[in-house]
C-alpha positions in Angstrom: 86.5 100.5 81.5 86.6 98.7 84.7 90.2 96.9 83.9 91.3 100.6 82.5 90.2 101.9 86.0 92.4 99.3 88.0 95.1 99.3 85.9 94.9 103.1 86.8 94.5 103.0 90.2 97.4 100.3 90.5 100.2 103.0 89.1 98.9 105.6 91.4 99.5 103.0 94.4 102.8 102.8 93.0 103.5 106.3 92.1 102.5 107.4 95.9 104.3 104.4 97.1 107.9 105.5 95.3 106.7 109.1 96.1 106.9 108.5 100.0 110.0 106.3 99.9 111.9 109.4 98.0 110.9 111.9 100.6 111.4 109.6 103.0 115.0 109.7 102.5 115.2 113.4 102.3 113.7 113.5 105.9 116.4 111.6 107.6 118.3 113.7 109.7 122.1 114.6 108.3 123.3 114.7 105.3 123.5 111.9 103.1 126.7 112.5 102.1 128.1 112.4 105.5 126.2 109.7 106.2 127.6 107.8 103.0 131.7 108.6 104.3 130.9 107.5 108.2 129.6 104.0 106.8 132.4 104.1 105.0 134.8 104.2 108.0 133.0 103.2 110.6 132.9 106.2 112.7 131.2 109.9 112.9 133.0 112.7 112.2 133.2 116.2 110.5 134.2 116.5 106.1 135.1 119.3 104.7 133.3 120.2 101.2 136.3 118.9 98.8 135.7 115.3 101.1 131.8 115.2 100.1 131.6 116.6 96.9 132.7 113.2 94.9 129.5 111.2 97.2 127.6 114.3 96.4 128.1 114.3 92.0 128.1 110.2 92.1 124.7 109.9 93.6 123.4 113.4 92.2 122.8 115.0 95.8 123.3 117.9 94.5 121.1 118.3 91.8 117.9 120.6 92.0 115.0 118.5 94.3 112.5 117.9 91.3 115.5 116.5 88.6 116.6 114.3 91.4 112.9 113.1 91.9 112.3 112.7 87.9 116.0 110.8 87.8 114.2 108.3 90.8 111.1 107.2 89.4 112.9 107.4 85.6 115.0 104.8 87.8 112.1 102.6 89.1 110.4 102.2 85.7 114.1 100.5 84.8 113.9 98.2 87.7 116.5 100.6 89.5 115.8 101.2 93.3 119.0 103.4 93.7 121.9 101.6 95.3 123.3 100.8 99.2 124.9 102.9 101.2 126.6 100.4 103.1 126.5 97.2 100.4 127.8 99.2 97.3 125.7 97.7 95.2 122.2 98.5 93.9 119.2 97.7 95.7 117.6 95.7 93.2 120.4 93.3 93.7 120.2 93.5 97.5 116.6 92.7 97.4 116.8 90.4 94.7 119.2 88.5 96.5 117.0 87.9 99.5 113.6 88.3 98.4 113.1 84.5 97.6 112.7 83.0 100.9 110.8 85.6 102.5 108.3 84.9 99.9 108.4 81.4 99.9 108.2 81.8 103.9 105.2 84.4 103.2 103.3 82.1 100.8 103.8 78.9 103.3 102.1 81.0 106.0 99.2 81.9 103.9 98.5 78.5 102.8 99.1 77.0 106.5 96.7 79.7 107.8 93.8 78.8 105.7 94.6 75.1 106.1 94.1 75.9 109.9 90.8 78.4 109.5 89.1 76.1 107.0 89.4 73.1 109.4 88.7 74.5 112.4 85.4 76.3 110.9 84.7 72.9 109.2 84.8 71.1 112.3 83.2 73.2 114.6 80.5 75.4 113.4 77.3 73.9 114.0 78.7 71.2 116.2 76.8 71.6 119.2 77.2 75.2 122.1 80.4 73.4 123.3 82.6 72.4 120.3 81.2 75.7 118.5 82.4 78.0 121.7 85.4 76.1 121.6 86.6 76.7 117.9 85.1 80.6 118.1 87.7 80.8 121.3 90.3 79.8 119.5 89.9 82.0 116.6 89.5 85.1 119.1 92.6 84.3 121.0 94.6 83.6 117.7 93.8 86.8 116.4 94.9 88.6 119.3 98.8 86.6 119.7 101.2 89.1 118.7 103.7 87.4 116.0 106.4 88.3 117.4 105.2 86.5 120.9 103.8 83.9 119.3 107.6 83.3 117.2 109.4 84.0 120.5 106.9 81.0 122.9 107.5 78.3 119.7 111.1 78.9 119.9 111.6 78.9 123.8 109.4 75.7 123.9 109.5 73.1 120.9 113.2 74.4 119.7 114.6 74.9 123.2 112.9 73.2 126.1 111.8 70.5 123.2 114.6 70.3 120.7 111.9 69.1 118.3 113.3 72.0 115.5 116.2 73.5 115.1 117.4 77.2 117.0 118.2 78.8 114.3 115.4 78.0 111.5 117.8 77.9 107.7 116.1 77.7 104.1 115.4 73.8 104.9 111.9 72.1 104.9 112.4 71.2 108.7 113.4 75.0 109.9 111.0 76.4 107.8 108.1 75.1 110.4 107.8 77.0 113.0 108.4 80.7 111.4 105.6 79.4 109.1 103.6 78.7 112.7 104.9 82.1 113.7 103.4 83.8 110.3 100.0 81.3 110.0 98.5 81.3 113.8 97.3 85.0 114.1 96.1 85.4 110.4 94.5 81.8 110.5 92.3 83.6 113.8 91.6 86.4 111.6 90.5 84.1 108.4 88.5 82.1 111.0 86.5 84.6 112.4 85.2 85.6 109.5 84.9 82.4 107.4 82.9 81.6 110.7 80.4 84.2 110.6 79.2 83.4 107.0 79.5 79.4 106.9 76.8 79.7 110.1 74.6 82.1 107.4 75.1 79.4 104.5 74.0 76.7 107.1 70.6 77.8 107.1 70.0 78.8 103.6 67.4 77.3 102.1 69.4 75.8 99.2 71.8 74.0 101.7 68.0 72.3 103.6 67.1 71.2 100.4 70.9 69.1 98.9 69.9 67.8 102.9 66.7 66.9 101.9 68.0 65.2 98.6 70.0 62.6 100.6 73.6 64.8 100.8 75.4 63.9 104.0 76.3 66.5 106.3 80.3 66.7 105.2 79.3 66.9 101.4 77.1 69.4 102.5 79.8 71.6 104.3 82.1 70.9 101.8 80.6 71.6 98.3 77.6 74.4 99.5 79.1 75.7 102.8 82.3 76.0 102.5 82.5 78.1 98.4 80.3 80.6 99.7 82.1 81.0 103.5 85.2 81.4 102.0 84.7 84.8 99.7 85.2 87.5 103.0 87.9 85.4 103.5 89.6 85.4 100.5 88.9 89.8 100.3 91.1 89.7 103.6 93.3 87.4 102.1 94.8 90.5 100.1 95.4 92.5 102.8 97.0 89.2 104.4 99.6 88.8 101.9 100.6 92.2 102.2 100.9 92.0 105.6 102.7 88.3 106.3 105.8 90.0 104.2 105.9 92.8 106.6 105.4 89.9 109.8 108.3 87.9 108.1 110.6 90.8 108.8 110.1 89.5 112.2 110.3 86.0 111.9 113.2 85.9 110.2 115.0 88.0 112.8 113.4 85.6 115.2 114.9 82.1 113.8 117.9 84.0 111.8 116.1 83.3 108.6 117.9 84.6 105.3 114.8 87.0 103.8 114.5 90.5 103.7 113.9 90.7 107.2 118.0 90.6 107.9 118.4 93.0 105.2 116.0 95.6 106.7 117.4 95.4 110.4 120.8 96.2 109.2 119.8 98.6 106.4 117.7 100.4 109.5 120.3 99.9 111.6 123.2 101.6 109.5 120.8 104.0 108.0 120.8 102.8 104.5 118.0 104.6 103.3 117.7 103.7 99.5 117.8 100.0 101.3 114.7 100.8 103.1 113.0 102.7 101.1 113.8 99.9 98.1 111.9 97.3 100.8 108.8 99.6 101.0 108.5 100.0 97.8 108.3 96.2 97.3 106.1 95.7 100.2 103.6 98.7 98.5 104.1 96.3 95.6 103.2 92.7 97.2 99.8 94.4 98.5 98.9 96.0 95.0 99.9 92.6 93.4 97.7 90.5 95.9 94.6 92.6 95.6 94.8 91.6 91.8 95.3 87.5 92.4 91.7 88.3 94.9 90.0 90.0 92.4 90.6 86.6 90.2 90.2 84.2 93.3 87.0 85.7 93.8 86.0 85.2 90.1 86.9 81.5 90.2 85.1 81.3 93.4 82.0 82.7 92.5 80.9 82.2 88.9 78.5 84.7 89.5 81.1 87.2 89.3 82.5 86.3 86.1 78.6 86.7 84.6 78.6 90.4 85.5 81.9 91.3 84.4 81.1 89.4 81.0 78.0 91.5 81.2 79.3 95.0 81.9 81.8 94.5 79.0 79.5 93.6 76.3 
């Protein structure tokens, strides 16, 4: 019942999702038509009826509202986001195309940012008022760097003052760093913070006095009792992270001139390609629904505990 009810709740997402992008599009100003024929040549002007009426039939503007919006979501559920004003090809392919290293980029940032929170929380909770000040600090001033500030000071000083990396970032390993830095430092503030708050709780559990008592040494300690339990608020925000470090690497790829999604949506916002925009939505709507699911698992694999009651509530 439970796996009916999020498998439920996951098309709804989706079906509101695909819902908003469609009437997005209807509330752009213009007509799309118009708007189709002056991407076409470059300039604004004035068509008569006879000029719009092919753009009108070939993308079904003219069709009553609701067979339109039955035609778009018959579309989705084939993979078919509608196709690009300005590319002249369908969306799918545009984002497709593109979508590879913005999620490499995305999944680099995620892994960076809890390599960052982990360590900092490892080595500093507990450590004495000064060390512990030190690494909360931190994790409060990360959290509040916007990314695209943070993207814009690493490029001014270790890619132009320093020529450590390159300007202009590319796919490779070497430009890949700092729009990963860009993406990881605010999040790995947020995942701090609250990683934080509950490895200080699991410090002074009873369970964790008496592995000390046993003979464990302080990192074991940390390591195999602090750190599975400290970890589970993080991992809850973690979904909402994932969601959100595709967004943020619309940004960093404008940044570094990164190949991603991010160009794509500039210049589909920029010329008004709606379906283009709409299409990236949609896949962002998609991302968040998507990582909410691999928590729900992490959080199972995490806790065992978890996994008893689900095995429980199904029998």
């Amino acid at each position: 019942m439970k796996i009916l009810f999020r498998l439920l709740s996951v098309v709804a997402v989706l079906v509101a999702a695909a819902s908003v992008t469609f009437f997005a599009q209807l509330l752009v100003p213009g007509d799309r038509a118009t708007t189709i024929l002056n991407l076409q040549n470059g300039r604004e002007q004035e068509w008569t009826a006879a000029e719009l009426a092919p753009v009108n039939a070939k993308f079904g503007f003219d069709d009553p509202l609701a067979l339109q919006y039955l035609h778009y979501v018959g579309g989705l559920l084939k993979g078919d986001l509608g196709t690009s004003y300005t590319q002249y090809q369908s969306v799918t392919s545009v984002i497709g195309a593109q979508i590879g290293p913005s999620l490499v980029l995305t999944a680099a940032a995620l892994v960076v940012a809890w390599g960052l929170a982990v360590g900092v929380t490892l080595l500093t909770v507990k450590r004495g008022r000064f060390v512990t000040g030190l690494g909360s600090g931190w994790e409060t001033f990360a959290a509040s760097l916007p990314t695209y500030w943070v993207g814009v000071v690493l490029l001014v000083v270790l890619a132009v003052k320093i020529p450590v990396f390159p300007v202009i970032g590319g796919s490779g390993v070497w430009g890949t760093v700092l729009p990963v830095l860009t993406l990881a430092i605010p999040l790995a503030g947020f995942l701090g913070q609250v990683t934080r708050d509950e490895f200080d709780k699991v410090l002074d559990q009873p369970f964790v006095t008496t592995a000390r008592t046993r003979g464990m040494g302080d990192t074991a300690v940390r390591l195999r009792h602090g750190l599975r339990h400290a970890v589970l608020p993080g991992i809850t925000l973690s979904g909402w992270a994932l969601g959100a470090l595709v967004s943020g690497a619309v940004i960093a790829e404008n940044i570094y001139g990164r190949p991603g999604i991010g160009q794509v949506l500039v210049t589909a916002v920029n010329t008004r390609d709606v379906p283009t925009v709409s299409g990236i939505v949609l896949v962002v709507a998609g991302v968040y629904v998507v990582a909410n699911l691999l928590v729900d698992l992490a959080y199972a694999a995490v806790d065992p505990r978890l996994r008893t009651h689900a095995k429980a509530a199904t029998a």
